[in-house]
C-alpha positions in Angstrom: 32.4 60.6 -38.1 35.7 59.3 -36.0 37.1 56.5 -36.6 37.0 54.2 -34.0 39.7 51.0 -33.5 40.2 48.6 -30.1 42.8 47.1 -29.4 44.4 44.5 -26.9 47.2 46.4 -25.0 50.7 45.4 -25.4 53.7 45.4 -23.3 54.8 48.7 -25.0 51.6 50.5 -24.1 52.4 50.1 -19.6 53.3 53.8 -19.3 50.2 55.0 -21.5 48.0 52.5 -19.0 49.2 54.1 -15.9 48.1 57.3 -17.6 45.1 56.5 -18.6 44.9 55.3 -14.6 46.4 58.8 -13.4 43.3 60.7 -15.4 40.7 58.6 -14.1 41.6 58.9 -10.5 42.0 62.7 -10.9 38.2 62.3 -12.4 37.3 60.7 -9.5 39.0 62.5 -7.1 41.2 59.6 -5.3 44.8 60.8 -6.7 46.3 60.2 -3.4 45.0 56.1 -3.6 47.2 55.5 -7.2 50.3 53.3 -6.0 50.5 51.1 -9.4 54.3 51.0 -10.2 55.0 50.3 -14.5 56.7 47.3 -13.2 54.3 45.7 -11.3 51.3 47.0 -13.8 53.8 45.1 -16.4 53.9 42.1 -14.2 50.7 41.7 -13.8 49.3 42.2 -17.5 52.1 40.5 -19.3 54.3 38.5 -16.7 54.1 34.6 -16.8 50.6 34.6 -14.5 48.6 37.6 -16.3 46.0 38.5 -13.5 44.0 41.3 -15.9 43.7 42.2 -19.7 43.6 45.7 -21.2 41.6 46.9 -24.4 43.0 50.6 -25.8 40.3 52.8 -27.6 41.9 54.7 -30.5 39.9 57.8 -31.8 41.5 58.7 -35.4 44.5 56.7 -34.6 45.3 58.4 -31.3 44.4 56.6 -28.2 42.0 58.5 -26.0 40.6 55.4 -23.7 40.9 52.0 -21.7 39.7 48.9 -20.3 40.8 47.0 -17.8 39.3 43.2 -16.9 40.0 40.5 -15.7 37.8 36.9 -15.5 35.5 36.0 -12.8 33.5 33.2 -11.7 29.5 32.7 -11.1 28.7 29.4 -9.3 25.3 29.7 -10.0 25.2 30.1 -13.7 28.5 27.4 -13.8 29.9 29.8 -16.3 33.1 32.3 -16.3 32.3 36.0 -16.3 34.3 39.4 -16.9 34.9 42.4 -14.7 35.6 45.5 -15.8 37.8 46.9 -13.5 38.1 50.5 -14.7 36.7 52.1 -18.2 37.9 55.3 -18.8 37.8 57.6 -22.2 39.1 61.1 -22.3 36.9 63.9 -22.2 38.0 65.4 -25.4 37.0 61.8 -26.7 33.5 61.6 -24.7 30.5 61.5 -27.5 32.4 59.7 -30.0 31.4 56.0 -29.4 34.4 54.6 -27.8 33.1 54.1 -24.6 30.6 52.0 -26.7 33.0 50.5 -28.8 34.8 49.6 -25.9 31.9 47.7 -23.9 30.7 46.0 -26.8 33.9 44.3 -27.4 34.2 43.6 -23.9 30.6 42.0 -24.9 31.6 40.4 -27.6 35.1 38.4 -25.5 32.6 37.5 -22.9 30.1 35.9 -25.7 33.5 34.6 -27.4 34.6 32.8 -24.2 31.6 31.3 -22.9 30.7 34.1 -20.6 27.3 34.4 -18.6 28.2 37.6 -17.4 30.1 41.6 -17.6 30.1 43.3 -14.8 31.2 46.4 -12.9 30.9 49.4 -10.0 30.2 52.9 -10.7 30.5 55.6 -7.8 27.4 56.4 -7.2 27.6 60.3 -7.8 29.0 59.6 -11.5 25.4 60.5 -12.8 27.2 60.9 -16.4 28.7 57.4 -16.3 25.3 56.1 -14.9 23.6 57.5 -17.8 25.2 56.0 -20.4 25.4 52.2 -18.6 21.3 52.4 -18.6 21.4 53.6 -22.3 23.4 50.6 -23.1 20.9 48.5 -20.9 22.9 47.7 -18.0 21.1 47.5 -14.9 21.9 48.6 -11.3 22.2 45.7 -8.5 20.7 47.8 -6.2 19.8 44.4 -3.4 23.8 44.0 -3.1 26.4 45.4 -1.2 30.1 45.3 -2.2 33.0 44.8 0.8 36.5 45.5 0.5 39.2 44.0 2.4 43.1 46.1 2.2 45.8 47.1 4.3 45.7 46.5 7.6 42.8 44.7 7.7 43.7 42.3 4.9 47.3 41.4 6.8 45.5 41.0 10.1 42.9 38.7 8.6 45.4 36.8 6.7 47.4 36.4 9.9 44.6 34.4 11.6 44.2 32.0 8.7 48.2 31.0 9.1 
């Protein structure tokens, strides 16, 4: 049996991140959208204003997966939540439990800090990834919709609000 160790990233572990980013955009086929810079993904998870947190999955002492979060609000449970912004876990790691591991500690902040919620997307052709949410008991929100605003569209909307 592997053994199995998570971690809170450290400033030191930026350029294995934006691997760990790389690989999961390759699996999901939008290479061509990764613009994260090291100094802006250093920024941004260390800098004075943190804006996300990362958790490393270590297989055996080598690291083989990631989590990305970051807090959220609900306004109708008046309680913070987390959302998991990208999990990943190498395929030469897949079947070992770290994707578990790596959930239930994001389970186990969200209980620590008062949390009401974890939550997070899945393409909807990732049947594998699917799969193992439901075996975990996670449960599709199939009645909502999610919207994104970037690029052009954000600036122009921005514009109108100054």
């Amino acid at each position: 049996m592997p053994l199995l160790h998570i971690r809170s990233a450290q400033r030191d572990d930026v350029a294995l991140i934006m691997g760990f980013i790389r690989e999961l955009a390759e699996y999901e086929k939008l290479s061509d959208q990764v613009v994260a810079d090291p100094a802006h993904m250093t920024e941004h998870l260390f800098g004075t204003r943190p804006f996300a947190e990362v958790l490393i999955g270590e297989v055996d002492g080598a690291a083989a997966g990631f989590a990305l979060f970051f807090h959220n609000y609900s306004t109708f449970l008046g309680k913070p939540g987390i959302y998991l912004e990208d999990l990943y876990v190498r395929p030469s790691a897949r079947g070992t439990g770290l994707g578990s591991a790596l959930l239930g500690k994001l389970a186990s902040l969200a209980m620590e800090r008062g949390c009401g919620r974890l939550e997070w997307s899945v393409l909807d052709w990732n049947e594998p990834a699917i799969d193992f949410y439901r075996r975990l008991g996670a449960e599709p929100l199939d009645d909502w919709t999610q919207y994104r605003l970037t690029g052009p569209a954000l600036h122009e909307l921005s514009q109108k609000s100054a």
